[in-house]
C-alpha positions in Angstrom: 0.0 0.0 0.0 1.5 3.5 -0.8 2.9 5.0 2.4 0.9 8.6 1.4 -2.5 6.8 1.0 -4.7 7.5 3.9 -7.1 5.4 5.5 -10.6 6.1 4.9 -12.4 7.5 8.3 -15.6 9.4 9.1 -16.1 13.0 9.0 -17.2 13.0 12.4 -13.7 11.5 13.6 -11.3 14.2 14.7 -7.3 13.9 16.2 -6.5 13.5 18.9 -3.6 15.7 19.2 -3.4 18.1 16.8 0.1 17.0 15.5 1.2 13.8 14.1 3.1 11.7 16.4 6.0 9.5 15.8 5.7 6.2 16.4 6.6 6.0 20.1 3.5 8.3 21.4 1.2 9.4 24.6 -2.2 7.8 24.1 -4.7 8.8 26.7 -7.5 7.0 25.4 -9.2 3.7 26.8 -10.8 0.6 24.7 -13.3 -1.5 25.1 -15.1 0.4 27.5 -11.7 0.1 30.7 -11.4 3.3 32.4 -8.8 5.5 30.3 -5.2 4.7 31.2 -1.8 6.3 30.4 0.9 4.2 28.5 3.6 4.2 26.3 2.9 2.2 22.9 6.1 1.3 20.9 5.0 0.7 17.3 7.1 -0.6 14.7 7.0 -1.0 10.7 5.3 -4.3 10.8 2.9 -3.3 13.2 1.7 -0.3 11.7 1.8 -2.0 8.4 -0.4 -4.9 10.0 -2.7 -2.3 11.4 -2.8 -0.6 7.9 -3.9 -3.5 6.2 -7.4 -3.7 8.1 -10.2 -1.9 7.6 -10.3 0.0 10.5 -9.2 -0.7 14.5 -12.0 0.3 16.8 -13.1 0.8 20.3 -14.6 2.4 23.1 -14.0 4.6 25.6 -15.2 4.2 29.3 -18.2 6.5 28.6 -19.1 4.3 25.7 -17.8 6.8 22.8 -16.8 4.7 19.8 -12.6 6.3 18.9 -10.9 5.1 15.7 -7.3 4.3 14.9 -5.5 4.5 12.0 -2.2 4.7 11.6 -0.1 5.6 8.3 3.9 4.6 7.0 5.3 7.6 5.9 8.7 5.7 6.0 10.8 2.5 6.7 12.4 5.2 9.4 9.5 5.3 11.2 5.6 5.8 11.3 2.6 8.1 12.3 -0.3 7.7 13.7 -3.8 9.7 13.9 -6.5 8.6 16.4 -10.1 10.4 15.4 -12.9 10.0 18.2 -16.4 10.0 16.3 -19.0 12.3 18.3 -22.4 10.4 18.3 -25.0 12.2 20.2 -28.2 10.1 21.4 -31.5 11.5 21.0 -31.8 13.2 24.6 -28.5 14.5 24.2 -29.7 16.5 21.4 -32.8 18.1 23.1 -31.0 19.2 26.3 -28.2 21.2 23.8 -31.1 22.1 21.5 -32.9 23.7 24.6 -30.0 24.9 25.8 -29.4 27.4 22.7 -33.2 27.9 22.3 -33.6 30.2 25.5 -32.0 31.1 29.1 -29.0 32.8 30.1 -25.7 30.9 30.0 -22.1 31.7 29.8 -21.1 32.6 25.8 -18.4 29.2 26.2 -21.1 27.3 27.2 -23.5 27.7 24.5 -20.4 27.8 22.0 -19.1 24.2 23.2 -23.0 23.3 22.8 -23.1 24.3 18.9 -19.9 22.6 18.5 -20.9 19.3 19.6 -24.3 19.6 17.2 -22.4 20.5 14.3 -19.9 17.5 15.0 -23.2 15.0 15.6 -24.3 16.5 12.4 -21.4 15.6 10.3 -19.4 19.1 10.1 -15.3 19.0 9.6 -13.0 20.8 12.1 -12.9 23.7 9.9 -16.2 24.1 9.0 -17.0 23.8 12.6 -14.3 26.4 13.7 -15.3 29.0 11.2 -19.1 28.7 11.7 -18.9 28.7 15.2 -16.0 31.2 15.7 -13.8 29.6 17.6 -10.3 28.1 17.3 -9.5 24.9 15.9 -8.2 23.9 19.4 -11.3 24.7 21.2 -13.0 22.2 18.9 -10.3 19.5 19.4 -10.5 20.0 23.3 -14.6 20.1 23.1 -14.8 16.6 21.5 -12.1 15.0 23.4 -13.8 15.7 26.2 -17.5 14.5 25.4 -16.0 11.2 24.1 -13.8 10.6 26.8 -16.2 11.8 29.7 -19.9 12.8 29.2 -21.5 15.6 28.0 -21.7 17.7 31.4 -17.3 17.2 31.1 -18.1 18.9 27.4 -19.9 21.4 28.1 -18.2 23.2 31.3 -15.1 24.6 32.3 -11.7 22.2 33.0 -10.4 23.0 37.1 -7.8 25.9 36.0 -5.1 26.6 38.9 -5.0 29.1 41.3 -4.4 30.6 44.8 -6.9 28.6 47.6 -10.0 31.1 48.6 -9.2 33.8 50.6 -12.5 32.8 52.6 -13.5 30.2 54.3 -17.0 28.8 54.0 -18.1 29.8 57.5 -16.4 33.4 56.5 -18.2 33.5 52.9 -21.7 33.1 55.7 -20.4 35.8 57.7 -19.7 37.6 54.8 -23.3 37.5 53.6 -25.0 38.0 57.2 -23.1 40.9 57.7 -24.5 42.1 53.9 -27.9 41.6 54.8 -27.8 42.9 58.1 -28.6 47.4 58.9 -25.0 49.2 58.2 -23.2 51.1 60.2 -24.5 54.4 62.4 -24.1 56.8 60.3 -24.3 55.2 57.2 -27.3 54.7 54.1 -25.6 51.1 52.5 -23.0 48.6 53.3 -20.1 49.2 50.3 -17.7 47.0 49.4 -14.8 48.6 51.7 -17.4 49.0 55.1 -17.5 45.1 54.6 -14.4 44.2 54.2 -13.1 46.6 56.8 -16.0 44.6 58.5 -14.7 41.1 57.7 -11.4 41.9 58.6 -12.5 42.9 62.2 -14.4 39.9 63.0 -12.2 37.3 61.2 -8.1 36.5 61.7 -7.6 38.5 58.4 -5.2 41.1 58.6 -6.5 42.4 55.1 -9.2 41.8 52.9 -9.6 43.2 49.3 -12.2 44.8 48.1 -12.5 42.4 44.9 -12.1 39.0 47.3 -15.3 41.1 48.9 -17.1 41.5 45.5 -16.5 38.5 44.0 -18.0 36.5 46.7 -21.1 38.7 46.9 -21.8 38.0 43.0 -21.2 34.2 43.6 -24.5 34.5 46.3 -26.1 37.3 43.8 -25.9 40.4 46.5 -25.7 43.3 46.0 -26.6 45.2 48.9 -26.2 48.7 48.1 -29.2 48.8 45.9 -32.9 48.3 46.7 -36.5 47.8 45.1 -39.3 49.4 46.0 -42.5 47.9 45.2 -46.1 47.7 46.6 -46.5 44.1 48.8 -50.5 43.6 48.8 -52.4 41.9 51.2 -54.0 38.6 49.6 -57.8 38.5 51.4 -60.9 37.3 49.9 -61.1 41.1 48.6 -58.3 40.8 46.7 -58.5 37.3 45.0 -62.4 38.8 44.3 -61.6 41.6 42.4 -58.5 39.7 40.6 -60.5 36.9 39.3 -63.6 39.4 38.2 -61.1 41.3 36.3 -59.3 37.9 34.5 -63.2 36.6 33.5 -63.4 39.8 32.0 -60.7 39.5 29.7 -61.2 35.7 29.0 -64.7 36.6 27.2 -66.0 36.6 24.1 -66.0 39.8 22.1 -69.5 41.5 22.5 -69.9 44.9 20.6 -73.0 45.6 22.8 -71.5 44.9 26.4 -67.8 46.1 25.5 -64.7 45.8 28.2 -62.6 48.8 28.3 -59.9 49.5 31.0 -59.0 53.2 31.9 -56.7 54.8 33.5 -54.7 58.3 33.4 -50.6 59.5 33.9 -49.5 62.7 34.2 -47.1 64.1 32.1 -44.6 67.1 32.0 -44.0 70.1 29.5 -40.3 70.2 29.1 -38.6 72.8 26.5 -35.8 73.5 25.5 -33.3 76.4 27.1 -30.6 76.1 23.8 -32.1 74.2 20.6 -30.1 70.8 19.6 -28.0 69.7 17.3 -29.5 67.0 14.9 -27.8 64.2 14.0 -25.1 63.7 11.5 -23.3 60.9 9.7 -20.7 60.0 12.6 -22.3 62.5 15.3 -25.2 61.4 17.9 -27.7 64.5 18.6 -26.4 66.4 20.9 -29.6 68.4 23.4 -28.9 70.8 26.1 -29.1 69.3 29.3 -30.5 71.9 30.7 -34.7 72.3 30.3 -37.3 74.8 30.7 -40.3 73.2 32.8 -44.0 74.3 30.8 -45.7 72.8 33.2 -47.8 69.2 33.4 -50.9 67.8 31.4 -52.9 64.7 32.2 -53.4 61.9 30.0 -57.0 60.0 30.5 -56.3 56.6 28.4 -59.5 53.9 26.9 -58.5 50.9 25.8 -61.1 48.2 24.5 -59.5 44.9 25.4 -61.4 43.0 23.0 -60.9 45.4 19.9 -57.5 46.8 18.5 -59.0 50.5 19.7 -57.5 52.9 22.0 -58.7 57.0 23.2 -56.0 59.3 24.7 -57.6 62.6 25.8 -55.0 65.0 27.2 -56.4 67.6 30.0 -55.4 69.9 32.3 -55.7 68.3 35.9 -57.5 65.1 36.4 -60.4 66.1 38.8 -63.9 64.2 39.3 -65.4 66.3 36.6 -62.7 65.4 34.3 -63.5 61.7 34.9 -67.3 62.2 35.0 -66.6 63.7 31.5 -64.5 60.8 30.5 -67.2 58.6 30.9 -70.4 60.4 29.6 -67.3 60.6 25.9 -66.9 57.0 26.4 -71.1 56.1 26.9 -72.0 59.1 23.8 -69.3 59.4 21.6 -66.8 56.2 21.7 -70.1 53.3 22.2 -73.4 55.4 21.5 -74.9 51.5 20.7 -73.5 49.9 23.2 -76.1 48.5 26.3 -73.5 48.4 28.1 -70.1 49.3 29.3 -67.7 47.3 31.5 -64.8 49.6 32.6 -61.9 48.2 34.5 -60.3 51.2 36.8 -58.0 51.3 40.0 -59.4 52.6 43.3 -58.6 56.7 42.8 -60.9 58.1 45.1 -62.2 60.3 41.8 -63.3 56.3 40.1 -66.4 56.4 41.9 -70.1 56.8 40.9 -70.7 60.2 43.1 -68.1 61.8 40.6 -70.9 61.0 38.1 -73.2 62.9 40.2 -71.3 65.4 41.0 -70.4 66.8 37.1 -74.4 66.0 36.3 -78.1 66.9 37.4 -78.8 63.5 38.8 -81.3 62.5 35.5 -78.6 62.7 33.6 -76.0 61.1 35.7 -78.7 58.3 36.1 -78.7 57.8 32.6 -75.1 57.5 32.1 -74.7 54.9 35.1 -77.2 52.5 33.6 -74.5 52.5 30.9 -71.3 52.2 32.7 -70.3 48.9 34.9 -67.1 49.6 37.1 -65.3 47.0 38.0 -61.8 47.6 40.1 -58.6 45.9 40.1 -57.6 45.0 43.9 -55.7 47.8 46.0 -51.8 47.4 45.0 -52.5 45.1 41.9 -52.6 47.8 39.0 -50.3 45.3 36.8 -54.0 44.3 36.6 -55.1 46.8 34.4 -54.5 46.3 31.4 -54.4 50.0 29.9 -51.2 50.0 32.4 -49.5 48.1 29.6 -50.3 50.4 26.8 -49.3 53.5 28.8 -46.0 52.0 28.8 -46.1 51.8 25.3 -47.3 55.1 24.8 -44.4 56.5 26.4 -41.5 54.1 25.2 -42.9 55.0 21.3 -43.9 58.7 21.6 -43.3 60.6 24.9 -40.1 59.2 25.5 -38.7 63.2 24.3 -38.8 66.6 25.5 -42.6 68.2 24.3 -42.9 72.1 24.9 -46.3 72.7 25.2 -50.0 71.4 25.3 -51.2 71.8 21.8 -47.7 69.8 20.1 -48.1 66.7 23.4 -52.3 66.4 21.5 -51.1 66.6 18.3 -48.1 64.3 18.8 -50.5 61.7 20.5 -53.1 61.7 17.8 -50.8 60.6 15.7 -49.5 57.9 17.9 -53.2 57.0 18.9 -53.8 57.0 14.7 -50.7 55.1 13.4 -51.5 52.0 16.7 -55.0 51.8 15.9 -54.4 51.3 11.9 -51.6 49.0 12.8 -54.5 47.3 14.6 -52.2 46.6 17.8 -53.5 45.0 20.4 -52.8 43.8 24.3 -51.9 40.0 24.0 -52.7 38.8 27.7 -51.9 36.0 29.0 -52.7 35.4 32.9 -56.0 34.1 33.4 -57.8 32.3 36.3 -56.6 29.2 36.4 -53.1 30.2 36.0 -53.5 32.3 39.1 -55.0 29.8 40.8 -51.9 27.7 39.9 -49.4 30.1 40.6 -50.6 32.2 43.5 -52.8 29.2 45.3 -50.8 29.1 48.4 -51.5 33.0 48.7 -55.6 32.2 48.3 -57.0 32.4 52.0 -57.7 29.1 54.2 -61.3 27.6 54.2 -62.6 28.2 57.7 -64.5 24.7 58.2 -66.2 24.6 61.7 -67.5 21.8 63.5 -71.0 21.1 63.8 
């Protein structure tokens, strides 16, 4: 057989090292499923030659990968050898890497090594792996060596690298985060990184302790202690699963032009001008605006949104007042749904929300009238994410507010033609909690059943 003939292999089989070896070589690989073991293999002409003449030598590895050898004559001086491991994923192998890359956050290596070993499963080279993936033809050498000679959790994370041993010990790293979640110092808003390890240092043995070693051990328990949330804890009571789930049916029903759902709500909003006018962008310039403002003022924005329709009403006004909301509503029962019987609107608990506003903008007749038409129905106290108007405010301000406006009349025209270009677009609210999923999710919040004896 011509020494410069290769042996025919597999795409899938890669090298083990990445340079030929002469004929006395390092293997590091295990057959026939033994544990892999270390040893020094003398091969000579005849042997190699022998080796040559077969189709193929094959084994296994302790986790059950299948490796090839094949080994060519270059010479009568001597011989090299190329050992290619073949990377066969099984079927639930693919679906955890598949769903790996499909969603979550994970370290860039990670998902890299993941797309490596898919590709190799799917037949790719080295090099079309390498420059697909955009990594080094050494990373893919290292990735495969490791899934066929461990298991694809060895694959897929990182090798032990060497180091200094932890500063901290594991009762320390405890103290470390008591002492974070415990009140600062007198005198002080926030632990920093220095108050704590000043801290550390004089309740440990330490004579010094850097502010990184601090850091690093805080991100490892996911602290961070000098910042805070401030949100609105509610009080689950019969009240407030009552209100949630009359809400949710709402929203789960059929469209009905004659008994229509619209939620409401209103934000403020400022006037803000300008003291010195910008400069617009350019090819290789961002705008560049004053940061100082003139204050015009604030205007209120009263905001109807029909849940089952793409349809939504901005009215800008000047305060927000019970007679602004009584007017609101007697638009929304003559103007926005003259045919509709009538009118389910979801609202929060303002004190203004209430039928006496109603009587208080209107001779009672015609306050009557309108109530016949209207149906309030109120989120619970501290659930507002309930509403789903809040949504579209967000939006509203995200897509047009999100900008300096000077005065009244340019913040109505500006939202006309944001309330004109969403309704065309026919955009809607896609929403997606209903009652069973809160009964799912939040049903140990639901209050006991009080059973009593009889």
């Amino acid at each position: 057989m011509p020494s410069d003939e290769a042996c025919a292999f597999e795409r899938q089989h890669h090298l083990v090292n990445r340079k030929r070896c002469d004929a006395k070589i390092l293997l590091d690989v295990g057959f026939r499923r033994r544990p892999a073991m270390q040893a020094r293999v003398q091969v000579d002409i005849r042997q190699v030659l022998a080796l040559r003449g077969r189709k193929g030598f094959c084994g296994r590895t302790h986790a059950g990968h299948p490796i090839q050898l094949f080994v060519r004559a270059s010479s009568e001086q001597g011989a090299r050898m190329n050992i290619r491991y073949r990377v066969e994923l099984s079927q639930t192998e693919r679906d955890e890497l598949k769903g790996l890359l499909s969603g979550g956050r994970h370290a860039a290596r990670k998902l890299k090594r993941a797309q490596i070993l898919l590709a190799a499963d799917a037949g790719a080279s080295d090099e079309e792996i390498a420059r697909n993936v955009g990594v080094g033809g050494s990373t893919v050498y290292r990735t495969k060596r490791r899934f066929v000679m461990g298991n694809l959790e060895a694959a897929l994370s990182e090798e032990p690298r060497p180091g200094a041993d932890r500063k901290l010990s594991g009762k320390e790293e405890a103290l470390l985060v008591a002492t974070a979640c415990s009140s600062p110092p007198k005198g002080r808003a926030r632990w920093t990184l220095e108050l704590l390890a000043d801290e550390l240092v004089r309740l440990t043995e330490h004579d010094n302790i850097s502010r990184e070693t601090v850091r690093r051990r805080l991100e490892e328990n996911e602290l961070k202690p000098w910042r805070k949330d401030m949100w609105c804890i509610p009080q689950v009571d019969g009240e407030f699963v009552a209100r949630m789930e009359d809400v949710l049916d709402l929203y789960a029903e059929e469209p009905d032009r004659k008994r229509p759902v619209i939620c409401f709500d209103e934000s403020p909003t400022q006037l803000i001008g300008e003291v010195r006018q910008p400069i617009k962008a350019k090819p290789g310039h961002l705008e560049h605006y004053d940061c100082e403002y003139k204050r015009n003022g604030t205007a209120n924005l009263f905001i109807f949104l029909d849940v089952h329709r793409p349809w939504r009403k901005v009215k800008v006004t000047d305060s927000r007042t019970a007679i602004d909301f009584a007017t609101c509503m007697r638009e929304l029962v003559d103007v926005h749904f003259p045919r509709a019987e009538r009118i389910r609107v979801v609202l929060d608990n303002l004190s203004t929300h209430t039928a006496g506003a109603i009587y208080q903008a209107f001779p009672p007749a015609e306050a009557r009238r309108l109530l016949h038409r209207l149906e309030f129905h109120y989120v619970p106290k501290h659930a507002s994410w309930l509403n789903m108007v809040e949504i579209e405010i967000g939006v509203l301000r995200s897509q047009c507010l999100d900008r300096r406006i000077d005065s009244k009349e340019r913040l109505v025209s500006e939202i006309a033609a944001w309330e004109q270009q969403r309704n065309a677009s026919r955009a809607r609210i896609k929403w997606m909690f209903t009652t069973e999923k809160a009964r799912a999710k939040m049903g140990r919040a639901y209050p006991k059943l009080s059973t009593k004896e009889s």
